[in-house]
C-alpha positions as CSV (number, residue, x, y, z in Angstrom):
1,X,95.0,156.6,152.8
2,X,97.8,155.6,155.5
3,X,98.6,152.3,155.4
4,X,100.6,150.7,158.0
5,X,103.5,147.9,158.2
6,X,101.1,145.2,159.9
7,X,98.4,146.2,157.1
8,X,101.0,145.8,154.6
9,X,102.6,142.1,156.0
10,X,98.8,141.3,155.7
11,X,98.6,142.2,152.5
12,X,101.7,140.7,151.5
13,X,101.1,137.2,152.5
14,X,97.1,137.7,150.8
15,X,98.9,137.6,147.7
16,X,101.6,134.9,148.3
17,X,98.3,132.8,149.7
18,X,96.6,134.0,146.1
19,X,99.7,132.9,144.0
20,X,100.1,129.7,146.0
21,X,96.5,128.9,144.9
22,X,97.1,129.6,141.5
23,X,100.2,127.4,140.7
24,X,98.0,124.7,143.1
25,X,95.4,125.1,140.4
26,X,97.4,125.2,137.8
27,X,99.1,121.9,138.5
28,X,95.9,120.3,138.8
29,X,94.8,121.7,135.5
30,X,97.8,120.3,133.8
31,X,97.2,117.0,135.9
32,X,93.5,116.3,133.8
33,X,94.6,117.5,131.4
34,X,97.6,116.0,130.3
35,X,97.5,112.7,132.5
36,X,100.2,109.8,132.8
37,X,101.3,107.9,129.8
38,X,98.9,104.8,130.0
39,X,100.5,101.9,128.1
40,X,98.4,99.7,126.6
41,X,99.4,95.4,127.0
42,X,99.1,94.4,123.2
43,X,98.3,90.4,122.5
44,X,101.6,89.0,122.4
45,X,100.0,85.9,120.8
46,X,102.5,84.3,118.0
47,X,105.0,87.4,118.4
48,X,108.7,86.8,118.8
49,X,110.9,87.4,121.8
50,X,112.1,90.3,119.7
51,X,108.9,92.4,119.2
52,X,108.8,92.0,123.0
53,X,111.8,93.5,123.4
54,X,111.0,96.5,121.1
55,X,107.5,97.0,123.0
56,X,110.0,97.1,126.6
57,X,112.3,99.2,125.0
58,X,109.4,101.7,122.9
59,X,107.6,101.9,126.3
60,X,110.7,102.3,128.4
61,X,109.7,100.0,130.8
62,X,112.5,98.1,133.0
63,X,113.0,93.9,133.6
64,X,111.3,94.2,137.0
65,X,107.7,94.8,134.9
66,X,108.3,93.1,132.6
67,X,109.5,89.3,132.9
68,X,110.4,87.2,130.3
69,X,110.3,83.3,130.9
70,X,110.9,79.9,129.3
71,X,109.2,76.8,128.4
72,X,109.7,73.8,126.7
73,X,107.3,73.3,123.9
74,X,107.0,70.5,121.2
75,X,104.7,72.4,118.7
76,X,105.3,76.2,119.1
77,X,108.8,77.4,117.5
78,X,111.9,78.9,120.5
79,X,111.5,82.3,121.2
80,X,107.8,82.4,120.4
81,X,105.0,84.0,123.0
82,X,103.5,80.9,124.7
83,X,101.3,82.8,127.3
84,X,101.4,86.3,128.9
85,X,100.0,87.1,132.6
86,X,98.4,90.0,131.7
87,X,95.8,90.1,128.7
88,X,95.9,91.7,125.3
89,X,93.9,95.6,125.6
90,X,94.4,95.5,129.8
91,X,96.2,99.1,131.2
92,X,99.7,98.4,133.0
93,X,99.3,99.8,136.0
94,X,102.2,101.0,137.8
95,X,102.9,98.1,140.0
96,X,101.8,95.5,137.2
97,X,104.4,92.7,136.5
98,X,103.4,91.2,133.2
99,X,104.7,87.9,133.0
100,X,105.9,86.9,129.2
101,X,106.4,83.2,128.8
102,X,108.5,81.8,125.6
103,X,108.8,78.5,123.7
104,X,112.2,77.3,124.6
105,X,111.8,75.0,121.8
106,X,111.6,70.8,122.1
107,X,112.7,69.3,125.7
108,X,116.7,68.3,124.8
109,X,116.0,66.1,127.4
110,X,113.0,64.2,126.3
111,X,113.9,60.7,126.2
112,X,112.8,58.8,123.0
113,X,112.8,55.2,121.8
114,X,115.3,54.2,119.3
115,X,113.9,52.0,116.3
116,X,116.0,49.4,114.6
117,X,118.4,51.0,111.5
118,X,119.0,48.3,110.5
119,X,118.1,47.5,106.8
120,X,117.2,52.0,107.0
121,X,119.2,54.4,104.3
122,X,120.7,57.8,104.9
123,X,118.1,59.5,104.3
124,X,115.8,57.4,106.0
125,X,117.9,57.7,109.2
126,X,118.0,61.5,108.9
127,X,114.5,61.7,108.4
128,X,113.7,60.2,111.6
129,X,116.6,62.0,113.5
130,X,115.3,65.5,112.1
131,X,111.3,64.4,112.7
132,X,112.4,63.4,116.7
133,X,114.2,66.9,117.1
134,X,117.9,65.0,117.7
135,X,120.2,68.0,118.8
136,X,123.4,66.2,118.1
137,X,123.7,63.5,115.2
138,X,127.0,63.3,113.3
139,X,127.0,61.0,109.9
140,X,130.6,59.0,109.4
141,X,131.1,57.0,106.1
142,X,132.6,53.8,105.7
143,X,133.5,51.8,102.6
144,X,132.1,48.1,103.8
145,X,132.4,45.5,100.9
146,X,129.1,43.3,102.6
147,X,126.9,45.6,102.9
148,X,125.2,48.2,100.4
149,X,126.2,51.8,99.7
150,X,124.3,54.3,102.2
151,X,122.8,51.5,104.2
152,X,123.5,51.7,107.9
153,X,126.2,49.9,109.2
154,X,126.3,51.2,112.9
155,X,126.0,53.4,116.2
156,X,128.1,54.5,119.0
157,X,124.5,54.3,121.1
158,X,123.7,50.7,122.7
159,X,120.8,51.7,124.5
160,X,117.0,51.7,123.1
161,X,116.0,54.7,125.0
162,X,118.1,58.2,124.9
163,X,117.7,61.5,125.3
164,X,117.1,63.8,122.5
165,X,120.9,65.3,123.9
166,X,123.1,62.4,123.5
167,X,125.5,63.1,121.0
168,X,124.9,60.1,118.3
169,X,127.7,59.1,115.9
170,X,126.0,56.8,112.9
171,X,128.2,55.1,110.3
172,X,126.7,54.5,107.1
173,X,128.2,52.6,104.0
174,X,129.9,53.9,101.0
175,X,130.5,50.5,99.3
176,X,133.7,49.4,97.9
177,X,134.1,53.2,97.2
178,X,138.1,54.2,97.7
179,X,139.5,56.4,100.0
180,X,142.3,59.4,100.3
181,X,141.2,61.2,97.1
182,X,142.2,64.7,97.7
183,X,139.3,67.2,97.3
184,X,139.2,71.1,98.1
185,X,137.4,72.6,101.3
186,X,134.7,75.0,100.2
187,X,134.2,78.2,102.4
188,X,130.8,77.1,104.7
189,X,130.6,80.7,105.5
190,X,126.9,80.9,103.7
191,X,125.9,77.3,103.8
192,X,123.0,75.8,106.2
193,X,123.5,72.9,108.8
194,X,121.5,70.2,106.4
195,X,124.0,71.7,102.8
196,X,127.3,71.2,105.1
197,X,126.2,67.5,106.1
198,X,125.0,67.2,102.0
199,X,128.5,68.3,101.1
200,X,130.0,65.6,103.9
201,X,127.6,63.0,102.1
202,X,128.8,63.1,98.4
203,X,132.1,63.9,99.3
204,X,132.7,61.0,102.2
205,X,133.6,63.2,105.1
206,X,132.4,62.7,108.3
207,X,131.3,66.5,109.8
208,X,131.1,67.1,113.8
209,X,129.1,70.3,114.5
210,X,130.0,72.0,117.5
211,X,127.9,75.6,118.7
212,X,129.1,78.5,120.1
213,X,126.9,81.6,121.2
214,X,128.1,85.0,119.2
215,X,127.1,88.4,119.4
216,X,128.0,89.3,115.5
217,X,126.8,85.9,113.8
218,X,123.5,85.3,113.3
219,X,121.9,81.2,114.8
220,X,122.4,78.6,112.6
221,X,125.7,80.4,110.7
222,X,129.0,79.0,110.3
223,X,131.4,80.8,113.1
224,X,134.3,78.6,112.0
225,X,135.3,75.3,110.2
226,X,138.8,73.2,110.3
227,X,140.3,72.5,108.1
228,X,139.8,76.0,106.7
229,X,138.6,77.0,103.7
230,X,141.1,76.6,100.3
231,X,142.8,73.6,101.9
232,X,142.6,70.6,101.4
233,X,141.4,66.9,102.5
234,X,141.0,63.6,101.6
235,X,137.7,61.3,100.8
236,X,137.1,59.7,104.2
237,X,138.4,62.4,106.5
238,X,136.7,64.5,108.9
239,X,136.0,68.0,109.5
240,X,134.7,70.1,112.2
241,X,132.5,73.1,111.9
242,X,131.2,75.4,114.6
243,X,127.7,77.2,114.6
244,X,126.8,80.2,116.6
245,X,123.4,79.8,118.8
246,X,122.8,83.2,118.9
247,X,123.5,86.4,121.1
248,X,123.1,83.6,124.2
249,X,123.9,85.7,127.4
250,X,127.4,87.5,128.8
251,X,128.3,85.9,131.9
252,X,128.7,88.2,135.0
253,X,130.3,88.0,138.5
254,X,127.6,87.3,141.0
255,X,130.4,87.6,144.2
256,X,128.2,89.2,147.1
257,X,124.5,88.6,145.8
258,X,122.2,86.8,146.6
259,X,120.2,83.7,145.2
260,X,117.6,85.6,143.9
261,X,119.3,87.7,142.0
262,X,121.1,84.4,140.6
263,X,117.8,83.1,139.8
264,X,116.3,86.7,138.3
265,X,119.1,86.9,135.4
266,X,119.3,83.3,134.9
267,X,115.0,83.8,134.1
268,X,115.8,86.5,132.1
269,X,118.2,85.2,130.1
270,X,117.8,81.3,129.7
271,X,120.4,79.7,132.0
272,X,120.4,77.2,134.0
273,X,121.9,77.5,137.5
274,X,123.8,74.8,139.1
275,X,124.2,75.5,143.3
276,X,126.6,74.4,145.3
277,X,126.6,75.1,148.9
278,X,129.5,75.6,150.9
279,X,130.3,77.1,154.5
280,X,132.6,80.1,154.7
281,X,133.4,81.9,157.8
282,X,133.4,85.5,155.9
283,X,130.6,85.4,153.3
284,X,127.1,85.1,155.2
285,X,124.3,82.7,154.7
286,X,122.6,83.2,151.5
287,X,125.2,85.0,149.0
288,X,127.1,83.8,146.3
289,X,130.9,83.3,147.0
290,X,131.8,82.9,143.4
291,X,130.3,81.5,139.6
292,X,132.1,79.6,136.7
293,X,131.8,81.1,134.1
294,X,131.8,84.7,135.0
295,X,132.3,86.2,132.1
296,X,132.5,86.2,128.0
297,X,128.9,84.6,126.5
298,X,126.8,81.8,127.2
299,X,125.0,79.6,125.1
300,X,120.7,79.9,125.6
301,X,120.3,76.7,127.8
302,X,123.7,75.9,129.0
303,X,124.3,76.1,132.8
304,X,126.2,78.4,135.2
305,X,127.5,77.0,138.4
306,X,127.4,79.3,141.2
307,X,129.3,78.6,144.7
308,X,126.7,79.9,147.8
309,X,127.7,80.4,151.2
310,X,125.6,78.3,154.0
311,X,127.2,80.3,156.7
312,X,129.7,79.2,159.2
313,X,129.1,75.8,160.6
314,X,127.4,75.2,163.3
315,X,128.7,72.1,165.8
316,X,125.6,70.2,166.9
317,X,126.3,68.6,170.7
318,X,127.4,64.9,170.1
319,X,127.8,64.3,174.3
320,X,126.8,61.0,174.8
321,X,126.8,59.8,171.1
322,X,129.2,57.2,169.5
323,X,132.5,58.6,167.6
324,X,131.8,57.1,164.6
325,X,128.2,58.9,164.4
326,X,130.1,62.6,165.3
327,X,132.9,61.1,163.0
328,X,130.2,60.7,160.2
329,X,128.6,64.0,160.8
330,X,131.9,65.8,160.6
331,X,132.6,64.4,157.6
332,X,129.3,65.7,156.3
333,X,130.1,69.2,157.4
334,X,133.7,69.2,155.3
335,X,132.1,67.9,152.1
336,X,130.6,71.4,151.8
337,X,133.9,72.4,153.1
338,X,133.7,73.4,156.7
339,X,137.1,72.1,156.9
340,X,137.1,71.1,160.3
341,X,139.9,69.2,162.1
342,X,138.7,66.6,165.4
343,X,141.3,65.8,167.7
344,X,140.3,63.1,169.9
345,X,141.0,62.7,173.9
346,X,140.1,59.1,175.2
347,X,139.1,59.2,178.7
């Protein structure tokens, strides 16, 4: 049988139709058959900030799903699952945001009511300072001949109502004990917060704790102490000792973004954002000019402040208005430093 070239272009594009339909079928085949990963949301309730990291990270999901949040809570420990947006056993679809929100720990700015210390002991004092979630309470000892060994003698605060924030300074009584009796500084590398200040106690050394975020030492360990360890000091003295808070965050330059993403890694990472707006002729409205710090780590809670431009400024017509009121509204335009100059013709 003769066959000719038009018969065989028909042919020809009969089977590349017939192969076309194949891999078509074929792709749907493998389509029911092996379908996209669903991820299951599991209930979050009473996990840690860490096991939701490891689901993000197991799942390979990215931060714009998945948003981690803060909230101040009395009862439920920092860095424990509050609430979650989307509930336990749900599917994550693909344009799901599930919305993690964790304890950021007691309000450091609750403000509590001071009781009288007078007449109260040491422990007594601490008791109360630890039950109220103090932040920042440093013990001094005095020797006082009047009144009785670790009784209260004192406090830097005046007022009756504080913050839990304010740094405290209480001086308690050693007696008629002596002073400047040489003893060795231990190494407070292993030691908690509440054995340094026990150590402080018996030995009559007042101990300021400062805290430092760290990437290698874990919250709540000693970073550093001065004087170091296998010197020496005297009763009476005082030391300082530095705890780490944690990884905290690394501080990044923000120079050309915008506010949002300001306000995206400060949610992400527990930072407070202080704004301050300021015209600029180059930088348009809306974007950050520059942020202090902008680098090395943050502690969880402290506060970045970030410089935004508000644009060039724009001259409002003051015809037929006083000097002293365009006067007063150019001043308001340089204190977010339009830096303009008036030069006055009287006519």
């Amino acid at each position: 049988m003769n066959i000719n070239f038009r018969d065989k272009k028909t042919i020809g594009l009969m089977i590349a139709a017939g192969i076309l339909i194949l891999l078509t079928a074929t792709i749907v085949a493998i389509f029911f058959l092996f379908p996209a990963k669903k991820i299951e949301i599991p209930d979050f309730t009473n996990k840690t900030k860490a096991e939701v990291e490891t689901w993000i990270t197991e799942n390979e999901l990215s931060l714009d799903q998945v948003l981690l949040a803060y909230e101040y809570n009395e009862t439920i420990m920092k860095d424990q699952v509050l609430t979650q947006s989307i509930v336990g056993g749900e599917t994550l679809k693909k344009d799901d945001i599930l919305t993690i929100t964790l304890s950021n720990g007691s309000d450091p700015d609750l403000i509590v009511t001071l009781p009288d210390f007078k007449d109260m002991t040491h422990d007594q004092i601490e008791a109360w300072f630890t039950e109220n979630k103090f932040s920042d309470v440093t013990y001094e000892y005095i020797p006082d001949p009047k009144i009785k060994k670790d009784y209260f003698i004192k406090s830097n605060i005046t007022e009756t109502e504080i913050r839990r924030s304010t740094p405290v300074l209480i001086s308690i009584s050693v007696g008629t004990e002596s002073v400047g009796i040489e003893i060795a500084m231990p190494d407070f590398k292993d030691y908690t917060k509440a054995n340094i200040q026990a150590w402080g106690k018996t030995n009559n050394v007042t101990i300021t704790f400062k805290e430092e975020a760290s990437e290698t030492i874990a919250s709540g360990k000693v970073i550093s102490q001065d004087p170091k360890s296998g010197s020496t000091i005297k009763t009476g003295g005082k030391i300082t000792v530095t705890l780490s808070t944690g990884k905290g965050a690394t501080a990044i330059k923000f120079d050309g973004k915008t506010k949002k993403d300001v306000d995206a890694w400060a949610k992400t990472n527990n930072i407070k954002i202080s704004y301050q707006e300021t015209y600029d002729n180059k930088v348009a409205n809306g974007v950050v000019i520059s942020n202090t710090p902008n680098s090395g780590l943050m502690k969880s809670g402290s506060t970045m402040t970030v410089k935004i431009s508000i644009g060039k400024p724009n001259v409002e017509n003051y015809t037929n208005k006083s000097k002293d009121s365009f006067n007063s509204y150019i001043e308001g335009l340089n204190k977010k430093s339009a830096n303009l100059k008036v030069v006055v013709n009287e006519v």
